[in-house]
DSSP file (Angstrom, degrees, kcal/mol; ACC not computed):
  #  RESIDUE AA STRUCTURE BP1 BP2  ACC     N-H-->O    O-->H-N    N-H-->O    O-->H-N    TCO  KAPPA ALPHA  PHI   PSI    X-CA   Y-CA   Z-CA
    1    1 A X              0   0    0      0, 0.0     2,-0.3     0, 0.0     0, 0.0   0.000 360.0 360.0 360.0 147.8    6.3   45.5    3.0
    2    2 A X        -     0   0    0      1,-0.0     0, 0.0     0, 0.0     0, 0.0  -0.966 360.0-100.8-117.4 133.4    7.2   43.5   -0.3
    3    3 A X        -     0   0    0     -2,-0.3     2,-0.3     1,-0.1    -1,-0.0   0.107  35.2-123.5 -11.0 118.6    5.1   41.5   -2.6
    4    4 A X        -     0   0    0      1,-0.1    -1,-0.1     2,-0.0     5,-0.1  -0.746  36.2-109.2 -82.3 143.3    5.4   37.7   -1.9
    5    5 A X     >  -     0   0    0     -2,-0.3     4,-2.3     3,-0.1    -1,-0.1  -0.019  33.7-100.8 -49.8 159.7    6.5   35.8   -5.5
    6    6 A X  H >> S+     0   0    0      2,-0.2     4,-4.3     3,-0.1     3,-0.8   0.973 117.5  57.9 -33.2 -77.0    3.9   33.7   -7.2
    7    7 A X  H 3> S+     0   0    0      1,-0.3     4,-2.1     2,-0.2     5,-0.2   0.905 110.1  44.3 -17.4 -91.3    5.5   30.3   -5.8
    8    8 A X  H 3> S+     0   0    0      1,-0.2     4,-1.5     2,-0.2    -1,-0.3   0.545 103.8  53.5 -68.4  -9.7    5.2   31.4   -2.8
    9    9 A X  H <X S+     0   0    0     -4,-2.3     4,-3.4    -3,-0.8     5,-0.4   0.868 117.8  53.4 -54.9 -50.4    1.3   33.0   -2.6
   10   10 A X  H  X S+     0   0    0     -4,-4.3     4,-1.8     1,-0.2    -2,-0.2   0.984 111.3  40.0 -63.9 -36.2    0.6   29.0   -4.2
   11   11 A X  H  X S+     0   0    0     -4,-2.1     4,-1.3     1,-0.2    -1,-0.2   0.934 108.8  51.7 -78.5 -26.3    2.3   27.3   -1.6
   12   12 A X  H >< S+     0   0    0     -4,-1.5     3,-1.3     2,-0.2     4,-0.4   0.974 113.2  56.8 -73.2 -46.5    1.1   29.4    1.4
   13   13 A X  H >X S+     0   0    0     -4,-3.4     3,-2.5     1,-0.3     4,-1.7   0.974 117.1  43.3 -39.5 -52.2   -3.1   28.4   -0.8
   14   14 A X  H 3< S+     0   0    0     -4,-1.8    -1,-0.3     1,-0.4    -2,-0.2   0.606 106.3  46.6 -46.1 -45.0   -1.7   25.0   -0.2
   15   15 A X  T << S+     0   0    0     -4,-1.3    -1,-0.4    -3,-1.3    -2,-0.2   0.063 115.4  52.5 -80.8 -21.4   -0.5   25.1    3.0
   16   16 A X  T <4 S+     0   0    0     -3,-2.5    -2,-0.3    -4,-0.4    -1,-0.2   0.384 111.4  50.6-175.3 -37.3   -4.2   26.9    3.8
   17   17 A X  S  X S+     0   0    0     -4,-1.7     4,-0.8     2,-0.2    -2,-0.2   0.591 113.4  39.5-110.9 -35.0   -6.1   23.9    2.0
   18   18 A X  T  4 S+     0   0    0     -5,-0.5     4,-0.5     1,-0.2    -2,-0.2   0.787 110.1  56.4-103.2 -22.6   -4.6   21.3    3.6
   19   19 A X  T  > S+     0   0    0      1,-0.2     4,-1.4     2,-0.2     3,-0.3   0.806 111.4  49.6 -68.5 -31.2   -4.5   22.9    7.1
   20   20 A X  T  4 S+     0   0    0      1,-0.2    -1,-0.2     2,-0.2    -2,-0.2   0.802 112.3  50.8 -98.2 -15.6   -8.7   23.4    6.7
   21   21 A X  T  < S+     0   0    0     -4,-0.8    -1,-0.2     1,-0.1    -2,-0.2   0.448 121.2  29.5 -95.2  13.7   -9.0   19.8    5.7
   22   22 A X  T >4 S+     0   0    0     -4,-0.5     3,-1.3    -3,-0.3    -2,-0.2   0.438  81.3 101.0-127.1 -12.8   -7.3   18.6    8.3
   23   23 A X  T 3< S+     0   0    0     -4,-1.4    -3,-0.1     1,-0.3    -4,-0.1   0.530  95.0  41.0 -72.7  -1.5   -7.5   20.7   11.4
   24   24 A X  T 3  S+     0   0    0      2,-0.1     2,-0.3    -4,-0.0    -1,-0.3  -0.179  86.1 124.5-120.9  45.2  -10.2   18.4   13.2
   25   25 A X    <   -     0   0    0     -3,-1.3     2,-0.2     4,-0.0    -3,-0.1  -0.832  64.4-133.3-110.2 135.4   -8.4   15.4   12.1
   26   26 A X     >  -     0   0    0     -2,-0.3     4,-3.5     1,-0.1     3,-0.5  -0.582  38.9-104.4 -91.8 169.4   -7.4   12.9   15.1
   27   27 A X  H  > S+     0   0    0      1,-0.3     4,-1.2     2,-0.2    -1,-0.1   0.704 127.1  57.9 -72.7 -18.1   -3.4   12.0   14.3
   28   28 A X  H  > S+     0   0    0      2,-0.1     4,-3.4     3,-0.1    -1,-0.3   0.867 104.9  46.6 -22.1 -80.2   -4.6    8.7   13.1
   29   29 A X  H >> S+     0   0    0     -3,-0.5     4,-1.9     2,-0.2     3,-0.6   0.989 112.0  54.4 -58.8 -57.3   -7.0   10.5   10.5
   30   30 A X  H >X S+     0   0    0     -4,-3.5     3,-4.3     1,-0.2     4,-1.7   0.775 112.4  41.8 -39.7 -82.7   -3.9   12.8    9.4
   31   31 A X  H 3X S+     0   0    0     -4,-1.2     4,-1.4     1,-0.3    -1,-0.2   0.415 114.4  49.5 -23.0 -43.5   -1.8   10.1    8.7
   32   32 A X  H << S+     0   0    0     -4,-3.4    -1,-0.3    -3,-0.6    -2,-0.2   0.611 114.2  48.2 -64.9 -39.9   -4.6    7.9    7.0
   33   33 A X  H <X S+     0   0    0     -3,-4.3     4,-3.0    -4,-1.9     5,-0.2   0.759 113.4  45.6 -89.1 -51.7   -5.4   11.0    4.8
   34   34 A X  H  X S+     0   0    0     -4,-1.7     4,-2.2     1,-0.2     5,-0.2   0.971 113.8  49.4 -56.9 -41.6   -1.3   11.9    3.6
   35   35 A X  H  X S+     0   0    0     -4,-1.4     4,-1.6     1,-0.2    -1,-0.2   0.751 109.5  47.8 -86.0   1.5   -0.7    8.5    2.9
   36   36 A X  H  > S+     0   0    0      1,-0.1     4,-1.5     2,-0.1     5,-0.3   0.950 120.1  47.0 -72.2 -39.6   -4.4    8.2    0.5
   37   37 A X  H  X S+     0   0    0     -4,-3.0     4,-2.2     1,-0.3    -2,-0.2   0.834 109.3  49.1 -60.3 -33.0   -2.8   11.7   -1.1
   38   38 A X  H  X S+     0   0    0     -4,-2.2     4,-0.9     1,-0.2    -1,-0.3   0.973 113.9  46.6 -70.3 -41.1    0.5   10.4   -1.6
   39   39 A X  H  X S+     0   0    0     -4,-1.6     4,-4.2     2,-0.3    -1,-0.2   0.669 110.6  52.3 -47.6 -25.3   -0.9    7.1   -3.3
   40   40 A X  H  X S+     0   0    0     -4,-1.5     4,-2.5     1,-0.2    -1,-0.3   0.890 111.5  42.9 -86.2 -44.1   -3.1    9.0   -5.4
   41   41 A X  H  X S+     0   0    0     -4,-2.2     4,-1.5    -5,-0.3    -2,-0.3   0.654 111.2  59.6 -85.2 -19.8   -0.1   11.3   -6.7
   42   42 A X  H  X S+     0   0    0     -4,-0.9     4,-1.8     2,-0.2     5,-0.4   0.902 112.9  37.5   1.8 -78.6    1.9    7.8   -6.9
   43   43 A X  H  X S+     0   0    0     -4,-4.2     4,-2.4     1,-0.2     5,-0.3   0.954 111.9  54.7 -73.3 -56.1   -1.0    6.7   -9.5
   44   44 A X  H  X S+     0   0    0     -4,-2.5     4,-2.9     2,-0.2    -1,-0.2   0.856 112.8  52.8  -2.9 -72.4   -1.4   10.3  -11.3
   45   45 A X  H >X S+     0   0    0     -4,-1.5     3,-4.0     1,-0.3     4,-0.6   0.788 106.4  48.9 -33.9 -82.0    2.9    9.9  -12.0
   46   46 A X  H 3X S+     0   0    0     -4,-1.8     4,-2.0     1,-0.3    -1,-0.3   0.603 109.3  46.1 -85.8   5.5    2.9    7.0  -13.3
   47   47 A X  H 3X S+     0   0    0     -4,-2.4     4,-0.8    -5,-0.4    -1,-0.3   0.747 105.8  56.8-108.8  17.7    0.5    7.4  -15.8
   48   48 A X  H <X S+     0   0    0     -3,-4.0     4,-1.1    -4,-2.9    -2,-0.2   0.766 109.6  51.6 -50.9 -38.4    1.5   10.4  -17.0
   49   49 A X  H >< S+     0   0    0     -4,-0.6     3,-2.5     1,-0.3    -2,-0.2   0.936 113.4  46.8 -63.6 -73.3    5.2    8.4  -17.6
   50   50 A X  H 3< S+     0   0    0     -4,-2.0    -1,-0.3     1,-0.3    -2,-0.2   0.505 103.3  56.1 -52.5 -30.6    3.4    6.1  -19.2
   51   51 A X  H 3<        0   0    0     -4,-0.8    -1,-0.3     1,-0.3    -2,-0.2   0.844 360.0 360.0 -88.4 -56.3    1.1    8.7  -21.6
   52   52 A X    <<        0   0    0     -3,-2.5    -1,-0.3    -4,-1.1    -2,-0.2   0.541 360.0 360.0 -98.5 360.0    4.7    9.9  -22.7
């Protein structure tokens, strides 16, 4: 077997995190839940732009 890179051990945590907060979630709920995440990382950006 060969070592998986860094990258990819974080994305498979990731992938593993979002799969355990989501695996009783009705398709409704998913949807409802991506679009809070997306928003959230939306406001994060831009005030990091603005900070710089």
């Amino acid at each position: 077997m060969f070592e998986e890179s860094k990258m990819m051990k974080e994305l498979h945590e990731i992938r593993e995190k979002i799969y355990e907060e989501t695996k009783h979630m009705s398709s409704k709920e998913m949807a409802q839940y991506f679009n809070e995440k997306a928003k959230k990382a939306k406001r994060d950006l831009k005030l990091k732009n603005n900070v710089l």
